[in-house]
N, C-alpha and C positions, 0 to 999 in steps of 0.2 A: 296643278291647280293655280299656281300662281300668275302664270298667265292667262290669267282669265278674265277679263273687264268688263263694262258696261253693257259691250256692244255684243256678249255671247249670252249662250244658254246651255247652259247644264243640266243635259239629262241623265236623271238617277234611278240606280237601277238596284232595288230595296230587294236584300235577297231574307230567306228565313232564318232566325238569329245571330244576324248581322247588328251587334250595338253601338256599332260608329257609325252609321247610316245620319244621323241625325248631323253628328260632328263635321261627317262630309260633306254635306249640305249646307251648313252653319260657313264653313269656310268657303265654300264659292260663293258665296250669300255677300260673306265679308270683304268678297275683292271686286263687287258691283255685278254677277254674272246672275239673270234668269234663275233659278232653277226649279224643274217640274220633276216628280216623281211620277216614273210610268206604271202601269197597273201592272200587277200577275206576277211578278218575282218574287214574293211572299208565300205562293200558293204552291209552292213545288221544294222539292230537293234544290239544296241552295247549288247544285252543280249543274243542272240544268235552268236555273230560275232564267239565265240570257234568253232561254228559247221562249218559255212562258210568259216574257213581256216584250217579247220581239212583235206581237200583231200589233200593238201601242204603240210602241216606237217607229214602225214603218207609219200606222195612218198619222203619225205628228210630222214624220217627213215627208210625206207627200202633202199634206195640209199645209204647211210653210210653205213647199216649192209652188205649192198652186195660188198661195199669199203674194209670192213674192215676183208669180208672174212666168216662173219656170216652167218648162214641158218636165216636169216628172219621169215621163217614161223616155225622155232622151236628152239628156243631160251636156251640158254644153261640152263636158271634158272627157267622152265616151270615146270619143274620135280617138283622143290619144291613150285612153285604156286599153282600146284592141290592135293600137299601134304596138304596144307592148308585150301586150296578153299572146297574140297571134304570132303565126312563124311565121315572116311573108318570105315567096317564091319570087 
């Protein structure tokens, strides 16, 4: 968290009796960083809560990339994800 500054966003991800949730947030807060808490990780077993606020956190990422003018569904740096990903012949 401490590199975290102005120019980012912290997204939180509030699980069920998790009481440093607020503390975590306080401290990105304190080094100038965004932060949104996503819905539905409260509502589940806190070992699944990633899954139960995973539909929030995608529509806020694709909400940005469509803000900021990005194709969402093709990402400028996919070219060399499947340079990686793929076994080339």
């Amino acid at each position: 968290m401490t590199a975290l500054n102005a120019d980012h966003l912290a997204l939180s991800l509030p699980t069920l009796g998790d009481d440093l949730i607020v503390e975590a947030e306080e401290i990105c807060r304190a080094r100038g960083a965004q932060v949104l808490r996503a819905p539905g990780g409260v509502e589940a077993d806190p070992r699944v809560s990633p899954i139960t606020a995973f539909p929030a956190s995608l529509a806020l990422s694709v909400a940005l990339a469509l803000r900021a003018g990005w194709d969402a569904d093709n990402p400028e740096w996919i070219s060399i994800y499947y340079t990686t990903a793929r076994r080339l012949s």
